[in-house]
C-alpha positions in Angstrom: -5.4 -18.4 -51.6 -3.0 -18.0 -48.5 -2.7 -21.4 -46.7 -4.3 -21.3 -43.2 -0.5 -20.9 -41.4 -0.1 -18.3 -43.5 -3.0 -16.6 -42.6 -2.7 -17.0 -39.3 1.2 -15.2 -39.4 -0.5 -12.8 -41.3 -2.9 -11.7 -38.6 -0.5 -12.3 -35.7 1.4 -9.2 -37.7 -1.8 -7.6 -37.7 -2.8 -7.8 -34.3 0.9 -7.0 -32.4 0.8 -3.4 -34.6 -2.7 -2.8 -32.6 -1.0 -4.8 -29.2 1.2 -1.6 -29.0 -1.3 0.7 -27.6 -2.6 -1.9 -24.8 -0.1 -1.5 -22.5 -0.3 2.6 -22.6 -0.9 4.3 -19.4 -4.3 2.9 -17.6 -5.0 6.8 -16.0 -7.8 8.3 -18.7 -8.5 5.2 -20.4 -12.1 5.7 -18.7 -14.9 8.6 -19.3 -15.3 8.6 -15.5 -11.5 8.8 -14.3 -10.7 11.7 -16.8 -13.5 13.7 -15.5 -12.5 13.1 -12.2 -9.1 13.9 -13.3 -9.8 17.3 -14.4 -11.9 18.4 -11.7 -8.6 17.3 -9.5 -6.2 19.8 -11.8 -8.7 22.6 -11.8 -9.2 22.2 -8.0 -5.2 22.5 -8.0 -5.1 25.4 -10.2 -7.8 27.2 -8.6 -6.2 27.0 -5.4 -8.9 25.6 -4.0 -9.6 25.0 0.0 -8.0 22.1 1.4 -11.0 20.0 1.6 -12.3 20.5 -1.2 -8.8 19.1 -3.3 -9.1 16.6 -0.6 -12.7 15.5 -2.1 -11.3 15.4 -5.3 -8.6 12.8 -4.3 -11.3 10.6 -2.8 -13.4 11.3 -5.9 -11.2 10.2 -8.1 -9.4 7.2 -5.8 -13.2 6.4 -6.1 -12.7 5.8 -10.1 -10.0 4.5 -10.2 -10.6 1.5 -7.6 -14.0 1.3 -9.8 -12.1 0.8 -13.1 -9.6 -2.3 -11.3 -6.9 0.7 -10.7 -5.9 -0.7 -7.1 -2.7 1.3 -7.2 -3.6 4.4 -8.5 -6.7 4.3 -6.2 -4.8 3.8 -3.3 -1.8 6.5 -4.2 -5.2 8.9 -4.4 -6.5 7.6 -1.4 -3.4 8.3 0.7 -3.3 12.1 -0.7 -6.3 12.6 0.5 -5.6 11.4 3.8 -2.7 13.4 4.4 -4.8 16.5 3.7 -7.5 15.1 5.9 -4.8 14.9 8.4 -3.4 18.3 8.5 -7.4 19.3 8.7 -7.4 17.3 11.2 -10.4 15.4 10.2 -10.2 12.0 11.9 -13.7 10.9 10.4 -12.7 11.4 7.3 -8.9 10.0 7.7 -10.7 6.7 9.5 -13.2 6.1 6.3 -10.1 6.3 4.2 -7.9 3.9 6.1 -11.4 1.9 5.8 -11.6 2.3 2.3 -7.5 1.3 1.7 -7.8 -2.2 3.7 -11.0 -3.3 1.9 -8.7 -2.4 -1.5 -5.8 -4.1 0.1 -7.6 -7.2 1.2 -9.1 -7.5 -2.3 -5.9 -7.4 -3.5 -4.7 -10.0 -1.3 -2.9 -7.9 1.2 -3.6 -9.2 4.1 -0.9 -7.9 6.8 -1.5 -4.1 4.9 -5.2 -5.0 5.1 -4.4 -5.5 9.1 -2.6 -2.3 9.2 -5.2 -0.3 7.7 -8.0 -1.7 9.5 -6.0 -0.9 12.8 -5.3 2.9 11.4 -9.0 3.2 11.1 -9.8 1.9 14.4 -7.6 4.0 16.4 -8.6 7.3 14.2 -12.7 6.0 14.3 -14.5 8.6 16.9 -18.0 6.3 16.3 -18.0 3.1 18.5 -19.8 1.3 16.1 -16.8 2.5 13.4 -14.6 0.8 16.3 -16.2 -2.1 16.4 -16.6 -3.1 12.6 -12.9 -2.3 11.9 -11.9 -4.6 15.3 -14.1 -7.2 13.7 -12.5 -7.3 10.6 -8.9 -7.1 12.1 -9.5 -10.4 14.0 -10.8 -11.7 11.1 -7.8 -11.3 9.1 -5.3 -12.6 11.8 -7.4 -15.8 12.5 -7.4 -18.5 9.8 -10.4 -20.7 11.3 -13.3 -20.1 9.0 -16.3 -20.5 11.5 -13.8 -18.0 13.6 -14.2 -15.4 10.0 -17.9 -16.2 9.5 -18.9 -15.3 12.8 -17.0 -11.9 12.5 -18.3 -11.1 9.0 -21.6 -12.1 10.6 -21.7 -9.3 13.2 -20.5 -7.1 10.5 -23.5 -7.3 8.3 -26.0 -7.1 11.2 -24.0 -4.1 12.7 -23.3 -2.0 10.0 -25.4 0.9 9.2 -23.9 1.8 5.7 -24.7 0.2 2.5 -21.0 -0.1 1.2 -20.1 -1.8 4.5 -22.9 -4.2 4.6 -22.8 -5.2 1.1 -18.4 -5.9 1.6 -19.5 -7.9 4.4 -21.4 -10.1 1.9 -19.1 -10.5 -0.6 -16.7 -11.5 1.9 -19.2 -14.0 3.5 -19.6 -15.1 0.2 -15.6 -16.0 -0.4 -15.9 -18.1 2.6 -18.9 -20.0 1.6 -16.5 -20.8 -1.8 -13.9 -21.3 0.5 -16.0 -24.2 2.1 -17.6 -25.0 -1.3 -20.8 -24.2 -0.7 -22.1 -22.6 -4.2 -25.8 -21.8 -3.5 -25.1 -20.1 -0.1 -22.0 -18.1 -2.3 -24.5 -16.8 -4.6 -27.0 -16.0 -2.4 -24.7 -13.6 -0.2 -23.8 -11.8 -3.3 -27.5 -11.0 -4.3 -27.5 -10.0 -0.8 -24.6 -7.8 -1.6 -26.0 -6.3 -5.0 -29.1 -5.3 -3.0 -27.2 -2.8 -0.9 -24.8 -2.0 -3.9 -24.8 2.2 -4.0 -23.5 2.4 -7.5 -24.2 1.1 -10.9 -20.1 0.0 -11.0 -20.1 -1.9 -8.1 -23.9 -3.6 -9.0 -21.7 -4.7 -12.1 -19.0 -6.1 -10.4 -21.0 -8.4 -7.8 -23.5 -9.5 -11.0 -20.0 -10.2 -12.7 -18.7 -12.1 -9.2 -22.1 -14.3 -9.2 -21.6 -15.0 -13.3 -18.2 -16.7 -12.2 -19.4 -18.8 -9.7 -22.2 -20.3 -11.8 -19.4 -20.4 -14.1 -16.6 -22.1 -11.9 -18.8 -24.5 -10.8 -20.1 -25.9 -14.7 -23.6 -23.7 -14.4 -23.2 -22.7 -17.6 -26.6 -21.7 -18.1 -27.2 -19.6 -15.2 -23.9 -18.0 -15.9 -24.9 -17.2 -20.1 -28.3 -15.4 -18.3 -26.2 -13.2 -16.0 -24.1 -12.4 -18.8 -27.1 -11.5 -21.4 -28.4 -8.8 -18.6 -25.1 -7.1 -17.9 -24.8 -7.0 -22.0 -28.7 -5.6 -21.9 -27.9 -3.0 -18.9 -24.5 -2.1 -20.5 -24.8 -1.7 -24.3 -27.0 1.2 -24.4 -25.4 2.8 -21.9 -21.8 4.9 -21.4 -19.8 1.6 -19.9 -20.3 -0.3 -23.6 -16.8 -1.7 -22.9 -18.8 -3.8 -19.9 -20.7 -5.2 -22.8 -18.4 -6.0 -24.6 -16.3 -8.1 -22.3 -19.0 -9.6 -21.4 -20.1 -10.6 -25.0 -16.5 -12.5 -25.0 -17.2 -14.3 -21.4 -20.6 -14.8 -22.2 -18.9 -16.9 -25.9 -16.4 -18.8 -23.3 -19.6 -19.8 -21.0 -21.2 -21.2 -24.8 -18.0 -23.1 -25.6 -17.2 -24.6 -21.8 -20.9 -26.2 -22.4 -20.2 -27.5 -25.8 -22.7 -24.6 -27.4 -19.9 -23.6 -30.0 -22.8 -21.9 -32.4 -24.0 -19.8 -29.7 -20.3 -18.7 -28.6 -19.3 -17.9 -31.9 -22.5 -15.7 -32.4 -21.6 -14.0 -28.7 -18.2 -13.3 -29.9 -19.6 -11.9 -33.6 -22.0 -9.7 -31.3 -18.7 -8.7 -29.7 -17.0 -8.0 -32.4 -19.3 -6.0 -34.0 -20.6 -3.8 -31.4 -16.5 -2.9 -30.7 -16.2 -1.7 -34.1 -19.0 0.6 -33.8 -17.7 1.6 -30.3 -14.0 2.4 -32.5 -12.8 0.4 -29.7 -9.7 -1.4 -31.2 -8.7 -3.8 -28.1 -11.9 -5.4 -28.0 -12.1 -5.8 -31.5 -8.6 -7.2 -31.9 -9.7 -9.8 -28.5 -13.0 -10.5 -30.0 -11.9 -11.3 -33.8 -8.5 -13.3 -32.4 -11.3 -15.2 -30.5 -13.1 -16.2 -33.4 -10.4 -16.6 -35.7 -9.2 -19.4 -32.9 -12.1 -21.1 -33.2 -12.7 -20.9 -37.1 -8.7 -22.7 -36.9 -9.9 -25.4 -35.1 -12.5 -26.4 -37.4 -10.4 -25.4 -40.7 -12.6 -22.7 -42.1 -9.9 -20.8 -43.8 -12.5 -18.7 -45.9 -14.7 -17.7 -42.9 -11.1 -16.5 -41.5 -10.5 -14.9 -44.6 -13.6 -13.4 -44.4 -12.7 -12.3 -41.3 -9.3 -10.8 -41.8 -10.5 -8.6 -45.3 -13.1 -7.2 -43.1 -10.7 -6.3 -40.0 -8.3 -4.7 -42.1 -10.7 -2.1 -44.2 -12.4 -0.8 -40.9 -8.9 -0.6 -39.2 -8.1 3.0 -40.6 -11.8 4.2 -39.3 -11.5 2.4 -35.8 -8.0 3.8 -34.9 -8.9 7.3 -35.7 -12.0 7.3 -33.9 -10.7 5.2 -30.8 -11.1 7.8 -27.9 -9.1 5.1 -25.9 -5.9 5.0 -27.7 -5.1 8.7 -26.4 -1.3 9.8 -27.3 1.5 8.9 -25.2 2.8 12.6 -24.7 -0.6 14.0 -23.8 -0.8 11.1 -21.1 2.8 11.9 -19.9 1.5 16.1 -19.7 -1.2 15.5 -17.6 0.8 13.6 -15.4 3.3 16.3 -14.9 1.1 19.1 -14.3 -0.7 17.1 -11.8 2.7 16.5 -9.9 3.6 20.4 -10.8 0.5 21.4 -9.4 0.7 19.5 -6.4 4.0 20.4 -6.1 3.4 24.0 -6.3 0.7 23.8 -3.3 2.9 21.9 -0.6 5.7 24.8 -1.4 3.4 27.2 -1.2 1.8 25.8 2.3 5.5 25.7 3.6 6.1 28.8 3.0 2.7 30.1 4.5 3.8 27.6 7.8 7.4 29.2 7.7 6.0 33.1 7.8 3.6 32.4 10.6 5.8 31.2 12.9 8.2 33.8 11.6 5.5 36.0 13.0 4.6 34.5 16.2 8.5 34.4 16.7 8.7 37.9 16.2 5.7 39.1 18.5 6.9 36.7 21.3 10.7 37.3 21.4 10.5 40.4 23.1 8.8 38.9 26.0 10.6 36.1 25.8 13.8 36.7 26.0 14.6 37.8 29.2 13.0 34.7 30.2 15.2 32.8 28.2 18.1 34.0 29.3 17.6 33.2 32.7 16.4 29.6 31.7 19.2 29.3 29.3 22.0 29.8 31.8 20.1 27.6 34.4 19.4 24.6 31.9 23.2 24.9 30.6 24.5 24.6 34.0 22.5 21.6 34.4 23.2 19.6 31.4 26.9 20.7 31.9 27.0 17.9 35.3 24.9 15.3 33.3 26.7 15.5 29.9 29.8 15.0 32.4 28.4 12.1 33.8 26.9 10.6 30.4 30.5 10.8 29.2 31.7 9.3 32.0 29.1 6.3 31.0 29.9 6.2 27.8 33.8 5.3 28.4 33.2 2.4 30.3 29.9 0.8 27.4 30.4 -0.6 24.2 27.4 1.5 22.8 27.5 3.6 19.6 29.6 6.9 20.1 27.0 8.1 17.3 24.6 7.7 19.0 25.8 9.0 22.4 27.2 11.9 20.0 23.6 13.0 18.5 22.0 12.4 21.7 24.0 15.2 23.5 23.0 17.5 20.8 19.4 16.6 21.1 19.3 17.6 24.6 21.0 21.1 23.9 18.4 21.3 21.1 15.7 21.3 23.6 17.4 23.7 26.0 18.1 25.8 23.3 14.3 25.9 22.2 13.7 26.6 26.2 12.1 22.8 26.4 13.8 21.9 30.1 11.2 19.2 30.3 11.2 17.7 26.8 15.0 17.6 28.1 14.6 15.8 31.2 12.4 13.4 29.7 14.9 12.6 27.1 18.0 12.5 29.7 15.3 10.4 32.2 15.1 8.0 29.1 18.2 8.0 27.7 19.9 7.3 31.7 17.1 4.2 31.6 18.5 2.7 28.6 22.3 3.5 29.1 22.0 1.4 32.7 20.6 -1.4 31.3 22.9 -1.8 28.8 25.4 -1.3 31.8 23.8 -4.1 33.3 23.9 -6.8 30.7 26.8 -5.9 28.5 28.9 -8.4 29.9 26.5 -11.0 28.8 26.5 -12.9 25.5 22.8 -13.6 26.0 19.6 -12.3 27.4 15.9 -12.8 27.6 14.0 -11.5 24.9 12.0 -9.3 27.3 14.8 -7.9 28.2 16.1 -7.1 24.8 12.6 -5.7 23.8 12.9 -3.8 27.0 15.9 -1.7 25.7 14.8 -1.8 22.4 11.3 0.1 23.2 13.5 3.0 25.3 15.7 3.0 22.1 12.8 3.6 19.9 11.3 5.8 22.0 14.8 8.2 22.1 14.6 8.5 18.2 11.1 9.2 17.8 11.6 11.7 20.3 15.3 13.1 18.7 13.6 13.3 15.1 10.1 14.6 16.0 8.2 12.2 15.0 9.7 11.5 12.1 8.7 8.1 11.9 6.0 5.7 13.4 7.0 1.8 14.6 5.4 -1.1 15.4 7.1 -4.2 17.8 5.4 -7.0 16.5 5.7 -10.3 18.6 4.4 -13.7 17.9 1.8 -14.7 20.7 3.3 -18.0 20.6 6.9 -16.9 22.0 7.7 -17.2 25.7 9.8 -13.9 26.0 11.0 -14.4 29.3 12.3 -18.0 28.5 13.8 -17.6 24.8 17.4 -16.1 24.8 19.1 -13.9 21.9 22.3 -12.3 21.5 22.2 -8.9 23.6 22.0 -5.8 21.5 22.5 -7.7 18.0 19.3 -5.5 16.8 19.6 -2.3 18.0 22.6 -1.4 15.2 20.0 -2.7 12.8 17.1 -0.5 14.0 19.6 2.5 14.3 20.7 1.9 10.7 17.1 2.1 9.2 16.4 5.5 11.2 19.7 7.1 10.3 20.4 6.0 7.3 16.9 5.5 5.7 13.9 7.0 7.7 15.5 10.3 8.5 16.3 11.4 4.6 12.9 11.0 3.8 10.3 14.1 3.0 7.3 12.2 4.7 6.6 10.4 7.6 8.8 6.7 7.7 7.5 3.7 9.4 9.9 1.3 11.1 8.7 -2.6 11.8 10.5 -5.1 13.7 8.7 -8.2 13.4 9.9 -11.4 15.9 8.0 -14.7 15.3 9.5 -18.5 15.3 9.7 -20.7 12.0 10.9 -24.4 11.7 12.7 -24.1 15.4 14.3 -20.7 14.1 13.6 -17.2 15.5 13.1 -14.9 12.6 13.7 -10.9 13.8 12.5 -8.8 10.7 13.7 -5.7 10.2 12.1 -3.0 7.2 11.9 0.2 6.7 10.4 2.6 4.0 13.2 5.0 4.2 15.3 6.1 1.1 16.8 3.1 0.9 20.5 1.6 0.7 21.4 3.0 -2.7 20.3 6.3 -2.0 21.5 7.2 1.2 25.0 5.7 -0.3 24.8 8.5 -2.8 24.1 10.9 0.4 26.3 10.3 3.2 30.0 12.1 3.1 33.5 9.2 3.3 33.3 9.5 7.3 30.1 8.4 7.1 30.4 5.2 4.7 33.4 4.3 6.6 31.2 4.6 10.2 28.5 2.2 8.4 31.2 -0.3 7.2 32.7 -0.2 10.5 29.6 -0.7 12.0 27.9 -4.1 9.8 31.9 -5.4 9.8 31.6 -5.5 13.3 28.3 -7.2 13.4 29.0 -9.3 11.1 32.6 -10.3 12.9 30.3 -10.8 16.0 27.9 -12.9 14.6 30.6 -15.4 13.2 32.1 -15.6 16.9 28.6 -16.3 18.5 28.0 -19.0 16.0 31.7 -20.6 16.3 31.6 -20.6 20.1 28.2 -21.4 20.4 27.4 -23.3 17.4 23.8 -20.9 17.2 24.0 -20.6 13.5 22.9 -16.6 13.5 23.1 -15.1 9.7 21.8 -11.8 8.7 20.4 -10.9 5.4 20.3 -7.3 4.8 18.2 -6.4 1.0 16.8 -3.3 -0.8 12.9 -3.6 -1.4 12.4 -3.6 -5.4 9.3 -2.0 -7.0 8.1 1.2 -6.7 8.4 1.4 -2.7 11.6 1.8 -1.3 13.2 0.6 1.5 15.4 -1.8 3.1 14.8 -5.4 5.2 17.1 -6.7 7.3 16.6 -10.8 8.3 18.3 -11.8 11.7 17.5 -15.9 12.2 19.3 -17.6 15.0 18.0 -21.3 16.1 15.9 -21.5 19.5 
């Protein structure tokens, strides 16, 4: 007879050759998500209306945020949205930026959480809409607990929606945690699970209340919750639910010294997974047992165990639905992106023929217009290109920029836009004289700095179209008018993440600058969800990776004077964002 180490090495083998399928991709490892899936590509395929691939994103966001998929649900969510968008359905695009903060905030997201929520207010048409995503917005910025309950608390008696009045609960009941007050916890989530819509989410608040009872050593309570979601689930098509909860169910047994009862939960567990042919649950539930047949040396109970594991194994790998082949996975997931590829061509090139043809019908009656306007607006922008030049000689801005803003204004003439181009020379004048006005300064109010900094902004959103959204963020607590920083040290920054990151990209870019004090420091934050550094390394041409060195040499040369004269101890931190977003954030902290 094997020696129990040897056993136990035995079964470690045995479980890591089943360990190889659990980290396999998570999208069809549920019934309800690869239905959902294939309703999506036949949607796709069929060329289907707008909003009804639209649905199909939401529908299966839906399952995937129902399965613990945050990512996935949110990637689904956001298609949606941009087809909501171009419908221009701001009902549907507010519900979803509703639907992305409450996943964010469960994920612990709080400043995307914000975001979202804010997204969803300004898109909400219904007051009351408004007014639950303003609630929930001040809740998230204000730490002070009886400041969140009384938020959440006009939530659930506002609310008119099940989904939103059972959230509200369940995050009334995380306070009451918070604040350690079990009973009133527990009793906001059977509040919750009464307005709960679907059988999913009635499983997930039962499971919330089971860890309370749990958390808090009522085990017994716990055990009960965890015998009806095995009673609701095992007869059902969400077995899995059963099982798991088998194996939390033995945990309860053994946290309350009940090691008999826990070791017939996790038998139960075991068992019911083999019939299931699930192999994860099985490998979980036996490794449970054989842990606790270890600690009380029962070698031929593990024995037992480990005979009986292997002659099923055969049967339960061939008829385990979830361990779905690697290649089929990859397949689906390319045809989706093919598919969805396919469409946004082929909506491109419907956009590009209709304006072909409005072009076409117009020009006739347009061009003698044109010409007339053409010759006047040329005239015009001749005497204030002159006088921008003039300008330009005598100010240490960026001959870039002055460069691409020239050409902006002739795009607009060109396109016949005289007052799109007025309003961009009005602007651009604005910002060139008050750089006039402090450039001989080493220092200048913050207000004044965010002054120039918003007409910037304003002149790049405006050059690129849109291209990009931003948001100034400002720390309440900072006296703008009284702190002092050094005069135009972010506006290379800001013009490096538009240029150089924002501007490559195929969608929309957002651009945060972010100014708030820390330890007697004043933190400006910088980031950007453009291509990023690498990337637009591999784009730009010699000229223009020898204007970008230029450019951060010259800050950087600055920034050493300003501290050695000064003693202000400025640094800048410039790093690419890792993971699957891309990006770049750039950390300016100088003391105050």
């Amino acid at each position: 007879m094997h020696s129990k180490h040897q056993i136990l090495i035995i079964f470690s083998l045995l479980l890591f050759s089943t360990g190889i399928f659990s980290q396999e991709k998570k999208m069809l490892q549920s019934n309800s998500v690869r239905s959902a899936t294939k309703e999506l590509s036949k949607s796709l395929e069929e060329e289907k209306p707008d909003n009804v691939v639209a649905a199909d994103y939401e529908n299966l966001a839906q399952k995937f945020a129902e399965t613990g998929n945050y990512a996935k649900a949110e990637e689904n969510w956001q298609k949606a949205r941009t087809l909501y968008l171009k419908l221009k359905n701001t009902e549907k695009v507010a519900a979803i930026d509703r639907e992305i903060a409450k996943l964010q905030e469960w994920q612990n997201k709080t400043d995307e959480a914000i975001l979202s929520y804010e997204s969803a207010q300004n898109y909400a048409t219904d007051e009351l809409e408004k007014k639950l995503n303003t609630n929930d917005i001040q809740r998230l910025k204000n730490s002070d607990l009886n400041v969140q309950k009384a938020y959440v608390q006009e939530n659930i008696e506002l609310a008119d929606k099940k989904s939103d009045r059972a959230d509200a609960y369940r995050q009334m009941a995380n306070l009451k945690l918070v604040e350690n007050k079990k009973e009133e916890a527990i009793s906001n989530l059977k509040s919750a699970l009464k307005e709960s819509e679907t059988k999913e989410i009635a499983i997930k608040i039962k499971k919330e209340i089971a860890d309370v009872y749990a958390k808090t050593a009522d085990y017994e309570k716990a055990v009960e919750i965890n015998s009806e979601l095995v009673e609701e689930t095992k007869h059902s098509d969400n077995k899995a639910v059963a099982i798991e909860q088998l194996q939390q169910m033995a945990f309860n047994y053994f946290s309350d010294n009940k090691r008999k009862e826990g070791i017939d939960a996790l038998q139960q567990a075991y068992t019911l997974a083999i019939e299931q042919h699930n192999t994860l649950a099985a490998k979980k539930s036996l490794s449970l047992l054989i842990e606790q047949y270890s600690k009380s040396n029962e070698t031929k109970k593990i024995l037992h165990l480990y005979d009986d594991f292997v002659k099923k194994m055969d049967s339960l790998l061939a008829g385990d639905s979830s361990l779905i082949d690697t290649k089929t996975i990859l397949s689906i997931e390319q045809r989706l992106s093919q598919l969805e590829t396919e469409r946004a061509l082929k909506d491109e090139l419907i956009a590009r023929k209709n304006t072909l043809n409005y072009f076409l019908i117009g020009l006739m009656a347009v061009i003698l217009i044109f010409v007339v306007f053409a010759v006047k607006a040329l005239y015009s922008i001749n005497k204030k290109n002159k006088k921008i030049a003039l300008q330009s000689l005598r100010r240490e801005m960026n001959p870039h920029f002055i460069f691409n803003s020239l050409n902006s204004v002739n795009h607009f003439i060109a396109e016949n836009n005289e007052l799109e181009a007025n309003k961009y020379l009005s602007s651009y004048s604005k910002l060139m004289r008050n750089t006039m006005e402090n450039s001989n300064k080493d220092f200048i109010p913050l207000s004044v700095e965010l002054a120039q900094l918003k007409e910037y902004l304003q002149l790049e959103k405006m050059r690129f179209r849109d291209k990009f959204d931003y948001t100034i963020d400002i720390a309440p607590n900072l006296d703008a008018d009284t702190v002092l920083i050094p005069n135009m040290l972010i506006q290379p920054q800001l013009e490096n993440s538009i240029w150089h990151g924002l501007r490559y990209k195929d969608t929309k870019g957002f651009l945060l600058l972010k100014i708030f004090s820390e330890n007697n420091n004043l933190i400006i934050k910088v980031e950007d969800n453009g291509i990023g550094i690498k990337r637009s390394q591999e784009l730009k041409t010699e000229h223009q990776k020898q204007h970008l060195s230029r450019g951060m040499t010259n800050t950087r040369e600055r920034i050493s004077l300003l501290n050695s004269l000064y003693h202000t101890n400025i640094s800048l931190e410039i790093s690419e964002k890792e993971g699957d977003e891309s990006g770049v954030v750039v950390i300016l902290k100088c003391s105050i």
